[in-house]
C-alpha positions as CSV (number, residue, x, y, z in Angstrom):
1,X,-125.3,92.2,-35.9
2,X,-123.1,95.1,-35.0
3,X,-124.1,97.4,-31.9
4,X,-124.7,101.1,-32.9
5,X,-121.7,101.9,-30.5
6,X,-119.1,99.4,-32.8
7,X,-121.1,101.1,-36.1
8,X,-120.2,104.5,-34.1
9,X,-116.7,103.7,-33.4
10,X,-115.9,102.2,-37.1
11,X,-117.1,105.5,-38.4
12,X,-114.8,106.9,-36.0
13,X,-112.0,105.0,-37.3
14,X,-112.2,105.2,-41.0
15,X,-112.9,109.4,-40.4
16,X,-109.6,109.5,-38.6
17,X,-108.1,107.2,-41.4
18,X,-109.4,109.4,-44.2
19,X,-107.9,112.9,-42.6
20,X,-104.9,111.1,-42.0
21,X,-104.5,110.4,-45.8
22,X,-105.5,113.4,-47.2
23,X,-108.8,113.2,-47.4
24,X,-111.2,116.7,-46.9
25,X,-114.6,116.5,-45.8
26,X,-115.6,120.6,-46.5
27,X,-119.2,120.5,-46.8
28,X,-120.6,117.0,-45.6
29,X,-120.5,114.1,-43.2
30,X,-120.6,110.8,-43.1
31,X,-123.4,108.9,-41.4
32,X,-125.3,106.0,-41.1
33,X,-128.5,106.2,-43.0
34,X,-130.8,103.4,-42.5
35,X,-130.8,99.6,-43.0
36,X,-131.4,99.3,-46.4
37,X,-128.5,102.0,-47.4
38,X,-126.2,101.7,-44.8
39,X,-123.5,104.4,-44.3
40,X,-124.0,108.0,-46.3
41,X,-122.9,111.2,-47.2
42,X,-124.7,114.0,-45.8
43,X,-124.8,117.7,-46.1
44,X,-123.3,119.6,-43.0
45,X,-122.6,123.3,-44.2
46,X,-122.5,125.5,-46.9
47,X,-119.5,126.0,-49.2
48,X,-119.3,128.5,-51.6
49,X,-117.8,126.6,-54.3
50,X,-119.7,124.0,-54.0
51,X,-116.8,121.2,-53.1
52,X,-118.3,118.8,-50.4
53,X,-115.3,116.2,-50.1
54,X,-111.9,115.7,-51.5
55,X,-110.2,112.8,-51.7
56,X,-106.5,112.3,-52.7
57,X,-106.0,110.2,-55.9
58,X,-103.2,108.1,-54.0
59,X,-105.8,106.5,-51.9
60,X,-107.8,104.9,-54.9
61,X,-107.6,101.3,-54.6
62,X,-107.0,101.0,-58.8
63,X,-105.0,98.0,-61.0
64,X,-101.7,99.9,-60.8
65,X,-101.8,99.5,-56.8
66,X,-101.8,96.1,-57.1
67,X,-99.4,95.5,-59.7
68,X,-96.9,97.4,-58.0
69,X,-97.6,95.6,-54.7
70,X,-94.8,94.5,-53.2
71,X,-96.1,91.2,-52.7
72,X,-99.4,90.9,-55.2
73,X,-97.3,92.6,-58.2
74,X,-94.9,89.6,-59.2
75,X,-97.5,87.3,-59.1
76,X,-100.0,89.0,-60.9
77,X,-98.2,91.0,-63.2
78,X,-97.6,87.5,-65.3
79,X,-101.2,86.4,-65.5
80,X,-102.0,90.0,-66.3
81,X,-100.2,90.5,-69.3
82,X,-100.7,86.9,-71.0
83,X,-104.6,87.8,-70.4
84,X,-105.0,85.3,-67.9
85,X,-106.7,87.9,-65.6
86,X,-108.6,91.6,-66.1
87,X,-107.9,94.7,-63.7
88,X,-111.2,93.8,-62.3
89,X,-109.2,90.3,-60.7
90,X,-106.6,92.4,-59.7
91,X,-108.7,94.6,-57.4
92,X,-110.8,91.7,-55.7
93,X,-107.6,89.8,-55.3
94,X,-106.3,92.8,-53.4
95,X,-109.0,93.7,-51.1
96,X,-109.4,89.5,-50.3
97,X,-105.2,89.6,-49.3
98,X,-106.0,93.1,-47.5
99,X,-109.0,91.5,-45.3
100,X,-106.3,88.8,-44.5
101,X,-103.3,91.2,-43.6
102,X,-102.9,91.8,-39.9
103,X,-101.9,94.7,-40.0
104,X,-103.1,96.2,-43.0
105,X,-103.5,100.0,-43.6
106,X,-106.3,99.9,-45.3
107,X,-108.3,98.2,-42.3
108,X,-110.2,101.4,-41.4
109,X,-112.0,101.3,-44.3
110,X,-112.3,97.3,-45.0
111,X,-114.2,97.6,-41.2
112,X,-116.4,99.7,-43.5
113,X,-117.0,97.8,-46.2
114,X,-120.4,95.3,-46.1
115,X,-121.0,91.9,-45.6
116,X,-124.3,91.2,-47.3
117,X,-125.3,92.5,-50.5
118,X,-128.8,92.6,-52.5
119,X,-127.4,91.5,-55.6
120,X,-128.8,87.9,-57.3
121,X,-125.7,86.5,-56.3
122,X,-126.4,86.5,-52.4
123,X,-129.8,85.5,-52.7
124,X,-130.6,82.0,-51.3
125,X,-132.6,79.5,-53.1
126,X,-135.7,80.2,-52.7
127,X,-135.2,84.1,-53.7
128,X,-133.4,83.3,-57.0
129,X,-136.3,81.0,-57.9
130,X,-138.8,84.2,-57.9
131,X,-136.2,85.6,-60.6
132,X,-137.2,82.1,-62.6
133,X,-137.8,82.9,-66.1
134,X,-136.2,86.0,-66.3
135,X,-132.9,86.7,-68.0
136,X,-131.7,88.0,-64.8
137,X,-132.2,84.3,-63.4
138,X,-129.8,82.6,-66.5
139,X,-127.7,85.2,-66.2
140,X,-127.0,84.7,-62.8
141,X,-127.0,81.3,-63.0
142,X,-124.2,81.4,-65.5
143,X,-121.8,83.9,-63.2
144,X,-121.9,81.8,-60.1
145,X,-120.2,78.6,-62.3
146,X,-117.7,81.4,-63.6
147,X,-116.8,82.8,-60.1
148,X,-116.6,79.6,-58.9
149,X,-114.5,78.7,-61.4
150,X,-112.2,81.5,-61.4
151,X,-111.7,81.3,-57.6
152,X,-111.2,77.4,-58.3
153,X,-108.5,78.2,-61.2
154,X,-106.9,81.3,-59.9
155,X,-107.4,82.5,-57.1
156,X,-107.3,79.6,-54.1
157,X,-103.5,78.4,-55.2
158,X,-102.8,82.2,-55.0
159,X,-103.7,82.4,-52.2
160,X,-102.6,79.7,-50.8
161,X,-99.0,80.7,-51.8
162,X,-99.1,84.1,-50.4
163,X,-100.0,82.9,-47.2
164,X,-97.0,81.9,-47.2
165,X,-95.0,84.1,-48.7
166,X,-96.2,86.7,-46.3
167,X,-96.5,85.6,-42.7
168,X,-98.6,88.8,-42.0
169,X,-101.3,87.4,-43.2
170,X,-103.7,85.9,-41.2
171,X,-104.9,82.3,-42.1
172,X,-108.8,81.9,-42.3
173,X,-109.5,79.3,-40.0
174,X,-108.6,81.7,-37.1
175,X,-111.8,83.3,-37.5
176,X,-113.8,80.4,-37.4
177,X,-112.1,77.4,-35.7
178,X,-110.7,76.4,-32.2
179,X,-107.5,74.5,-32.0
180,X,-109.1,71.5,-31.4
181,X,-110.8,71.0,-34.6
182,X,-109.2,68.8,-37.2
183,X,-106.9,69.6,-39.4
184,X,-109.0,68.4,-43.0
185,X,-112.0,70.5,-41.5
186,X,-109.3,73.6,-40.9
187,X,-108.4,73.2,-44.9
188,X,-112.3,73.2,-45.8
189,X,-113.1,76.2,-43.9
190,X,-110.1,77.7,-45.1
191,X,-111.4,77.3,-48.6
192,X,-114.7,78.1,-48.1
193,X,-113.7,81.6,-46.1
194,X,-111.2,83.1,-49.1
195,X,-114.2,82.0,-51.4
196,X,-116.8,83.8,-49.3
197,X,-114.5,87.0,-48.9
198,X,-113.3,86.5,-52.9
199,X,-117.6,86.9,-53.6
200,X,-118.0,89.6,-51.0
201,X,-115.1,91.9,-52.8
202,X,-116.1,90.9,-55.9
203,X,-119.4,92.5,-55.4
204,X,-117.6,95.7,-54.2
205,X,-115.5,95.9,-57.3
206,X,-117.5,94.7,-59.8
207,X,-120.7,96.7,-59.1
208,X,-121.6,98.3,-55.3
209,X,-121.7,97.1,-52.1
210,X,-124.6,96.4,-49.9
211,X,-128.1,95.7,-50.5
212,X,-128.8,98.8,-51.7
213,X,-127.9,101.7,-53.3
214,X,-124.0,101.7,-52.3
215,X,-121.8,102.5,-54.8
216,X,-117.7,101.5,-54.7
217,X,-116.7,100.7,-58.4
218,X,-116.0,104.3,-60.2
219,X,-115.1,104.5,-63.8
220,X,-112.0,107.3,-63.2
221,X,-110.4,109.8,-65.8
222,X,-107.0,109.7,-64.5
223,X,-104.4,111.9,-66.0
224,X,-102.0,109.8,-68.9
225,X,-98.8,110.7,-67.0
226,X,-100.8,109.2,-63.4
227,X,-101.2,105.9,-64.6
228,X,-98.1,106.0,-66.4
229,X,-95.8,107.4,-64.3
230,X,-92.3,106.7,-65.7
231,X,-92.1,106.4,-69.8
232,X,-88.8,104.8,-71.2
233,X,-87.5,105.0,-74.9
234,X,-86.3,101.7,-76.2
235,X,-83.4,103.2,-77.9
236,X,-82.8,99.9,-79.4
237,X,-85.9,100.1,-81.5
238,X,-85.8,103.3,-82.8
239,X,-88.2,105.0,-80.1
240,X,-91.1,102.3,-81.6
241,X,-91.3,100.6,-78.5
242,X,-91.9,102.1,-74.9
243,X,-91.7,100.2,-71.5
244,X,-93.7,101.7,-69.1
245,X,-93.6,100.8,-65.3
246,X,-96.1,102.1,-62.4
247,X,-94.6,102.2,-59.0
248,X,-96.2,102.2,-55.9
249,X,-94.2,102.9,-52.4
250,X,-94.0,99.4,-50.0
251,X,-97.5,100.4,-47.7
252,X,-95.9,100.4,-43.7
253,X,-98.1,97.9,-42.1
254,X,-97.6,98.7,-38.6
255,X,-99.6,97.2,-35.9
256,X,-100.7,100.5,-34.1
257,X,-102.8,103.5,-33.1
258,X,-100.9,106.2,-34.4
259,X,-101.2,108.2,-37.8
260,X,-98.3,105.8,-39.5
261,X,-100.2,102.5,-39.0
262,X,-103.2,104.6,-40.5
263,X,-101.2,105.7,-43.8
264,X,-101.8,104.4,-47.2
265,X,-98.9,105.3,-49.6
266,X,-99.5,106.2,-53.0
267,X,-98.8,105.9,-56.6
268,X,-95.1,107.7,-57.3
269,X,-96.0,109.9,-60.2
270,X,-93.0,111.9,-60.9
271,X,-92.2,112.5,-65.0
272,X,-89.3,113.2,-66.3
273,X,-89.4,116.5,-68.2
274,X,-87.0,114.7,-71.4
275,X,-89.1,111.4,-71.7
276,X,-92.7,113.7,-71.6
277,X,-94.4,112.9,-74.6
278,X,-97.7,114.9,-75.9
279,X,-100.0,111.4,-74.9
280,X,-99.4,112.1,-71.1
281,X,-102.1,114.8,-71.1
282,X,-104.3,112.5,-72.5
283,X,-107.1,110.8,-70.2
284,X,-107.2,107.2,-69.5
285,X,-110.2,105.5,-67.9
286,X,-109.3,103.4,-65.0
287,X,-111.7,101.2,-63.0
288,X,-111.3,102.0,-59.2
289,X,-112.3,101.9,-55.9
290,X,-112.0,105.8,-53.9
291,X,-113.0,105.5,-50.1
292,X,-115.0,107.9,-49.0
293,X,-116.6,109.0,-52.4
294,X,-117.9,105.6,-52.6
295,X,-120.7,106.3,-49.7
296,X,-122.4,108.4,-51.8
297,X,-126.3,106.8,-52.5
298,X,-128.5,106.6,-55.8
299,X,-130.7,108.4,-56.6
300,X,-132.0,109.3,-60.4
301,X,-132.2,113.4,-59.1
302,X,-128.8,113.5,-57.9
303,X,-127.6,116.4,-55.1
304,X,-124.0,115.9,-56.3
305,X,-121.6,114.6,-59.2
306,X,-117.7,114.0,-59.2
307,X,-115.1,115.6,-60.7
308,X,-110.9,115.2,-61.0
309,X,-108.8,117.6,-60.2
310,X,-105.5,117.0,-62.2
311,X,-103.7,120.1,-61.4
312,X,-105.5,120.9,-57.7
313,X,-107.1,124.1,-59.4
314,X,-110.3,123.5,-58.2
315,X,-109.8,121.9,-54.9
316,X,-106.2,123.2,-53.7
317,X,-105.5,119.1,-53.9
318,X,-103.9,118.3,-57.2
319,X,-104.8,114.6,-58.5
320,X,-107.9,114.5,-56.5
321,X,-111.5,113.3,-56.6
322,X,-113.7,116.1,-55.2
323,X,-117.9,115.6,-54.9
324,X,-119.4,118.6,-56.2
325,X,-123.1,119.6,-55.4
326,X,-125.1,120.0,-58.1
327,X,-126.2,123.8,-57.8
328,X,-129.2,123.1,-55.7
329,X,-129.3,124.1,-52.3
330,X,-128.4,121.7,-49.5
331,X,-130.1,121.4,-46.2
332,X,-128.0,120.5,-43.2
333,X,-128.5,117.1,-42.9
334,X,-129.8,116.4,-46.0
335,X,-128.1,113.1,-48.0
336,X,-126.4,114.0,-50.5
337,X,-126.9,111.3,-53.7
338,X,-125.0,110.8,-56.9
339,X,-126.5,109.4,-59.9
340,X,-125.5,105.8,-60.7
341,X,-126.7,107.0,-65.2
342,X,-130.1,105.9,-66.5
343,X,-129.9,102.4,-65.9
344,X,-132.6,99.8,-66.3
345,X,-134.1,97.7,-63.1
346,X,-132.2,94.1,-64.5
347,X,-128.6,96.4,-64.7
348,X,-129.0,97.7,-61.1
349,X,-130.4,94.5,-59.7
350,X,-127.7,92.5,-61.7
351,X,-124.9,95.2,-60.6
352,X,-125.8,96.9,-57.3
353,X,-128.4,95.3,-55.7
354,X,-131.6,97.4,-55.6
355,X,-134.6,98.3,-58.2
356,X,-136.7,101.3,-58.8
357,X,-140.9,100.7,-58.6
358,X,-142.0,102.4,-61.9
359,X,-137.8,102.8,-63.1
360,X,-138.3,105.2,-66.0
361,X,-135.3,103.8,-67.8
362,X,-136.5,100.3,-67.5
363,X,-135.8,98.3,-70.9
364,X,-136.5,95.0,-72.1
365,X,-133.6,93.0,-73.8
366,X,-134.8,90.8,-76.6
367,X,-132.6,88.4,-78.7
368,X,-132.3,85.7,-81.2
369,X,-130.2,82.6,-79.9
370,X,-126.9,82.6,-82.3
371,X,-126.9,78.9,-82.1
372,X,-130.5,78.8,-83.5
373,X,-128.9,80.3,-86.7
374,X,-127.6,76.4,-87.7
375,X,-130.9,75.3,-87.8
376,X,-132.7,77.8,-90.1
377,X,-132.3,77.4,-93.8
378,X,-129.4,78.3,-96.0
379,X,-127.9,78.8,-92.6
380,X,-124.4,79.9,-94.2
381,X,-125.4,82.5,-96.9
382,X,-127.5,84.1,-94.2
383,X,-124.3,84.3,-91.7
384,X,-122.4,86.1,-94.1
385,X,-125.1,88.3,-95.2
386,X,-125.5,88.6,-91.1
387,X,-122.1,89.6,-91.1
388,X,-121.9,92.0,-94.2
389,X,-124.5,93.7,-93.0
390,X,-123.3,94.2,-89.4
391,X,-126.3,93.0,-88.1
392,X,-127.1,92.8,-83.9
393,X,-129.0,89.7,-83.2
394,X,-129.8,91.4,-79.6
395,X,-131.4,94.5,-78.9
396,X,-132.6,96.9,-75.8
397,X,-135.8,98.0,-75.9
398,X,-135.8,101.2,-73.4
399,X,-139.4,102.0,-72.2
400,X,-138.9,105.4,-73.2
401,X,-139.4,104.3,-77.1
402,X,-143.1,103.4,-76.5
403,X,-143.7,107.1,-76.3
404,X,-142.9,106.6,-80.3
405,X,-145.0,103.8,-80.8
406,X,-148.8,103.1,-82.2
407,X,-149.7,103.4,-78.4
408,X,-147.9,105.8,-77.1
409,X,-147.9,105.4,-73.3
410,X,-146.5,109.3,-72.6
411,X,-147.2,112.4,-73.9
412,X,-143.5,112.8,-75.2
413,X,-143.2,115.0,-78.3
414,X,-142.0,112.8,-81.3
415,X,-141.5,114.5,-84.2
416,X,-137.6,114.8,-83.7
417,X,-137.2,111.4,-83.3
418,X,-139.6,109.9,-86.1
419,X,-137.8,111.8,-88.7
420,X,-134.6,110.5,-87.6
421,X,-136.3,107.1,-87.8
422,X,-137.8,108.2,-91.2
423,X,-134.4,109.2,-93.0
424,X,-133.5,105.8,-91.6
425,X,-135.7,103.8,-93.4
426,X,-136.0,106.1,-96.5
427,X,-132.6,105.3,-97.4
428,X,-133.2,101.4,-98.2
429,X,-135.3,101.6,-101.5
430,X,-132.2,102.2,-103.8
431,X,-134.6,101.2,-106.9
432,X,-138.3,102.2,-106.1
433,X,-139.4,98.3,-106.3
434,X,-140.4,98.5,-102.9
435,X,-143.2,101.8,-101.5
436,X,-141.8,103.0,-98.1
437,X,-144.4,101.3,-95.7
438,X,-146.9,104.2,-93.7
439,X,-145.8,102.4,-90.5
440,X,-142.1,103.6,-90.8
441,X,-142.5,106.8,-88.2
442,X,-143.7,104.7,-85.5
443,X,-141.6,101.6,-86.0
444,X,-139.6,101.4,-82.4
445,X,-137.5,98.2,-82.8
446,X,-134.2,99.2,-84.0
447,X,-132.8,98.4,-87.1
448,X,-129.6,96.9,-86.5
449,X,-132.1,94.2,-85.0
450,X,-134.6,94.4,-87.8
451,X,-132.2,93.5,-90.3
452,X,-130.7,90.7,-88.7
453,X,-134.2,89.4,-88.3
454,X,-135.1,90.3,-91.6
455,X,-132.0,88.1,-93.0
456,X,-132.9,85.3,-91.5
457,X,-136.4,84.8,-92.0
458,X,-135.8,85.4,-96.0
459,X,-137.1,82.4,-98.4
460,X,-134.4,80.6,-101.3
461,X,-136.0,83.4,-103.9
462,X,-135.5,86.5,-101.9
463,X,-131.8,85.2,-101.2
464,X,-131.5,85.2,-105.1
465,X,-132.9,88.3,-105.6
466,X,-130.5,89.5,-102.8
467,X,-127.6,88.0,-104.6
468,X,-128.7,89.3,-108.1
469,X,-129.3,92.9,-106.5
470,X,-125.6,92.8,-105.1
471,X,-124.0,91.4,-108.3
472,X,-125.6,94.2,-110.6
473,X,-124.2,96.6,-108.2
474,X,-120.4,95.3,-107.8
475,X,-120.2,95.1,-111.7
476,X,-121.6,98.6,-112.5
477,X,-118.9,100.2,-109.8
478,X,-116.0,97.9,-111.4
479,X,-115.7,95.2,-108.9
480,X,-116.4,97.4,-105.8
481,X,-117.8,95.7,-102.8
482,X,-121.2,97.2,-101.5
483,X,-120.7,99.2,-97.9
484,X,-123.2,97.6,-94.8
485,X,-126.0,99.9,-95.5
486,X,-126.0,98.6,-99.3
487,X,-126.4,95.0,-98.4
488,X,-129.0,96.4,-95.9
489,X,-130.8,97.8,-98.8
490,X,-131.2,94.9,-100.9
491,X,-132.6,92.8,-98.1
492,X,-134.6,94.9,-97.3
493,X,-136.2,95.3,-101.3
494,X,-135.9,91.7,-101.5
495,X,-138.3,90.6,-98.6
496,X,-139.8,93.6,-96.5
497,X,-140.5,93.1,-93.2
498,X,-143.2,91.1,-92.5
499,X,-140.9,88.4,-91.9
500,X,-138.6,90.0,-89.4
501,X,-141.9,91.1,-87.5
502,X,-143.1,87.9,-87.3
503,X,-140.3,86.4,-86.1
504,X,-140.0,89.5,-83.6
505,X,-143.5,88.4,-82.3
506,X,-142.6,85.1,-81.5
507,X,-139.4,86.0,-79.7
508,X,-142.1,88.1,-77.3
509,X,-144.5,85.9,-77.2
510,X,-141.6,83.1,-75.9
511,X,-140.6,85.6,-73.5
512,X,-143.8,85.9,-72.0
513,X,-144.6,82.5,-71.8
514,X,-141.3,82.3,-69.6
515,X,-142.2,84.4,-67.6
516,X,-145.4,83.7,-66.9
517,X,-145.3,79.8,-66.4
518,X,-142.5,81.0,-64.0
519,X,-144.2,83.2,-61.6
520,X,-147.7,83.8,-62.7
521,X,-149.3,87.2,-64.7
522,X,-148.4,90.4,-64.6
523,X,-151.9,91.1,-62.1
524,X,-150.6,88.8,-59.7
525,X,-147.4,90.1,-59.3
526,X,-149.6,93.2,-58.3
527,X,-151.3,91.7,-56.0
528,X,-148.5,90.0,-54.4
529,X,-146.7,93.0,-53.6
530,X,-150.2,94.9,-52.7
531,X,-150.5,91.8,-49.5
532,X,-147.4,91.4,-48.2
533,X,-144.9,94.0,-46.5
534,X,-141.7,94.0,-46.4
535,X,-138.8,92.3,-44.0
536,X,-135.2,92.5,-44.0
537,X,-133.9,88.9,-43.4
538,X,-135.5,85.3,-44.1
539,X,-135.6,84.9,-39.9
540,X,-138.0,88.0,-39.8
541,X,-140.0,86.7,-42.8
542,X,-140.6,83.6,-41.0
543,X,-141.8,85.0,-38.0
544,X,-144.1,87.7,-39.7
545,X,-145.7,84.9,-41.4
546,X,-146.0,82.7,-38.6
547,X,-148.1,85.6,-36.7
548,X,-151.5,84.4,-38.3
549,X,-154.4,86.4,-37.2
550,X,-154.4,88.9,-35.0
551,X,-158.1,89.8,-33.8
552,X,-159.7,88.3,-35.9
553,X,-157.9,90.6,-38.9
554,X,-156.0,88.6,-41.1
555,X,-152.1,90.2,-41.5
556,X,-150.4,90.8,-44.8
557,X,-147.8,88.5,-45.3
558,X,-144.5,89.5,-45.4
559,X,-141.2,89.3,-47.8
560,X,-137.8,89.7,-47.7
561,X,-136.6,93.1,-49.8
562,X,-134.9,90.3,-52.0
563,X,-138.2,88.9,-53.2
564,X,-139.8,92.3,-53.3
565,X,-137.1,93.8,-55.4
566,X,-137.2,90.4,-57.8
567,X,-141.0,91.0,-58.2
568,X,-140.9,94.6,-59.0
569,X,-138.3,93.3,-61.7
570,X,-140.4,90.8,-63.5
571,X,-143.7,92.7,-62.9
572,X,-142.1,95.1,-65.1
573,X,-140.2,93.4,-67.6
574,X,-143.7,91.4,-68.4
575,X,-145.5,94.8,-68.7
576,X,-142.7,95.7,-71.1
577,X,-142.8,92.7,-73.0
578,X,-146.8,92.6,-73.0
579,X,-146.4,96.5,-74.3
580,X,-143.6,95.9,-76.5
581,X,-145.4,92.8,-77.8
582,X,-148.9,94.7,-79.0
583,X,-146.5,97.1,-81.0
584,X,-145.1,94.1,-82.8
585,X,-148.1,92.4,-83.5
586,X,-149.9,95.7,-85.1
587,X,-146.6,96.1,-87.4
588,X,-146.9,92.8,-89.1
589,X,-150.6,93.3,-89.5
590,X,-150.0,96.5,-91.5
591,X,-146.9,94.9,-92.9
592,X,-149.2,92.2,-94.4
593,X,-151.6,94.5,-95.3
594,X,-149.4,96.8,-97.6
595,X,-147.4,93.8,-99.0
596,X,-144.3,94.4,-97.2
């Protein structure tokens, strides 16, 4: 583990790296906030517009960088445009390269970056199995075979032929073997390094670094004419086709102290005043990676938000970033947090590593396996009355719906939202066969889910009566097909929903058995996490627990944060399900009741 006086001089480092590229800090500081954070922003004075930190636009680490690397770009730009690999690729391949450069420019703020991460994908074995049950657990499962797979299919022979295409970079076994090793254990460690740093960045890029709450990956409205810099007319085509080319200036890697070795060069963004079209004012969306913003922490009452500055009248920096605080004062030394959006506790776990005890935007996702379609009968007529109807054979389940429910479990007012659910279901009874049900305003599964459910739990007359419904409408509007919402209808008339909401029960009542014959109820999670503290490493666990008794007092036992955050997960997701389960049941029973 790093000393505080190598954390210290790091910092040092990458401050002196980010002032050297542009980068402002106006109202804040970065500092190390604790172990389960890392590195921070923090408030250091007032400013009376409310910028904290600018950051030039040319030092975003984005899929345009690397295409227009000098060495990355002409072998990625191939695989890139036959679909082979997504921006995402680009940016992990990147950073892995980057690690392995000498003499790279962006070291200052690699140094930064983290090592271990809180995500499902770092866990060890005995961590993932307390996410057993859970979706989370498949779902990780499933991403591990297709990393493994990508770094097996794309990335290692790329690598592999940059190494030596660039003698810069720096072969992995140097950080890990002496000479005197053998040559087939050099080649294993080799692989198994570039893997280890191609999961590390991929955790940077594809959600945040660290084990929680730091945030790299930033969704980025960049200016039309920044990501396309240069726009040329085919004039062969008749100005149909455009060719458009990103450059990026060669980065000097040069192996010293001074403020050159330190430079990143940027995207070249100059456009011709003849080939501007009206699109380059338009806003594209790119995923990136902006050093320095990206030490900003969660939290769901955010202190600050980012902005872009396309013309630099905000900031004095045109094509920046800039953190803005929120309106509230700021304390001096007070951290200053973004807001990561209303995110559930299996999205943050799955994506950046951490969970919320008692998430407000926790959500329960419930589906019907596709495959299980095949087996249900008149399996084809119900796919393409699936697909005519648009129908979502998945749904999320946000807790904040229960609040609309039979038990409401908040004291939200409702009226605004039932008649929106009302109008929803009043539209369905085209011929007055079928009375609306009384349930209707507190129904909170969604439709698009209802209907799929409802389609395929209908019996061989209710698909006739489907069928004859549709046909009488096509031939009284000469041939016309019905719209989504039409088909919708007539399932709906033909079978009600006491089939749907049966089928809806079982799905919950599968999920719970899952996760209970996994990890127990939803009390002993409770008491689990009531008993045992909280570690930061397996080593310290072990220890802890080995402690015993001291005076005669028995001592909690403890767990690493990885457990703890997988048990506030499932703790929740089986109160949801339980919750989510007794609003199910008491819709079929009034289903039944009222015929539908």
């Amino acid at each position: 583990m790093a000393t505080s006086s190598q954390e210290e001089a790091k910092l040092e480092r990458f401050l002196h790296w980010l002032q050297v590229n542009g980068a402002e800090l106006r109202g804040c500081k970065i500092n190390y906030s604790d172990s389960n954070k890392g590195f921070g922003i923090f408030s250091a004075n007032d400013v009376s517009d409310g910028v904290l930190l600018v950051v030039p636009l040319d030092l975003a680490i984005t899929p345009m960088r690397v295409l227009q690397d000098p060495l990355l770009g002409p072998e990625c730009r191939a695989m890139f445009e036959e679909g082979d690999v997504d921006d995402r690729f680009l940016m992990i391949l990147y950073l892995t390269v980057e690690r392995l450069r000498k003499n790279s420019s962006w070291k200052p703020y690699l140094d930064m970056l983290p090592t271990t991460f809180g995500n499902p994908l770092w866990f060890t074995d005995d961590e993932l199995l307390e996410l057993k049950g859970t979706t989370l657990y498949r779902a990780t499962e499933l991403q591990k075979k297709s990393l493994v797979s990508l770094y097996d299919n794309k990335l290692k022979a790329l690598v592999k032929k940059l190494l030596t295409l660039d003698r810069d970079l720096e072969r992995p076994s140097n950080f890990f073997l002496a000479i005197k090793h053998s040559i087939v254990i050099m080649l294993q460690v080799n692989e198994a390094y570039t893997l280890t740093l191609f999961l590390m960045f991929y955790n940077c890029c594809h959600a945040r670094a660290n084990s929680l709450f730091w945030t790299r990956a930033l969704n980025i409205p960049l200016p039309y004419s920044y990501v396309f810099p240069k726009i040329q007319e085919d004039s062969a085509s008749d100005g149909k086709n455009i060719e458009v080319s990103t450059n990026i200036c060669k980065e000097e890697l040069v192996n010293g102290k001074d403020e050159k070795g330190c430079h990143v060069e940027g995207v070249d963004i100059p456009v011709s005043k003849a080939t501007s079209t009206p699109k380059q004012k338009e806003t594209v969306w790119v995923e990136g990676l902006v050093p320095g913003i990206d030490f900003c922490n969660h939290d769901i009452k955010a202190a600050a938000t980012w902005e872009v500055d396309e013309t630099g009248s905000i900031t004095g920096v045109p094509n920046s970033m800039y953190l803005l605080s929120a309106g509230q004062p700021l304390q001096v030394d007070a951290e200053i947090s973004i807001s990561y959006g209303s995110k559930g506790n299996e999205e943050l776990l799955y994506l950046y590593g951490f969970v919320l005890d008692g998430n407000p935007d926790d959500y329960l996702m419930v589906h019907y396996p596709v495959e299980a379609i095949q087996n249900v009968p008149f399996a084809d007529s119900k796919a393409q009355l699936l697909e005519a109807q648009k129908a979502e054979m998945r749904c999320l389940l946000p807790r904040s719906l229960l609040d609309h429910g039979f038990f409401p479990v908040g004291n939200s007012n409702t009226e605004g939202s039932e008649k929106c659910k009302l109008d929803d279901v009043c539209s369905y009874s085209w011929s007055g066969q079928r009375k609306m049900p009384s349930y209707s305003r507190r129904l909170v599964f969604p439709e698009s889910f209802l209907t799929a459910l409802r389609t395929i739990a209908m019996m061989e007359d209710e698909l006739f009566q489907v069928s004859s419904l549709l046909e009488e409408l096509v031939q009284s509007r000469e041939g016309r097909q019905p719209s989504d919402s039409e088909v919708q209808a007539a399932v709906w008339e033909a079978c009600g929903d006491s089939g749907a909401l049966q089928i809806l029960v079982d799905l919950l009542n599968m999920r719970m058995t899952d996760l209970q014959e996994s990890s127990g109820t939803e009390d002993s999670d409770t008491i689990l996490l009531e008993k045992t503290s909280i570690t930061e490493s397996a080593n310290q666990q072990n220890e802890n627990n080995l402690s015993g008794v001291t005076d005669g007092v028995a001592q909690h036992k403890s767990m690493t944060r990885n457990v703890w955050s997988s048990i506030i997960y499932r703790r929740e997701q089986k109160q949801l399900t339980r919750l989510f389960l007794k609003e199910a049941e008491h819709a079929l029973q009034l289903a039944l009741s009222e015929g539908n």
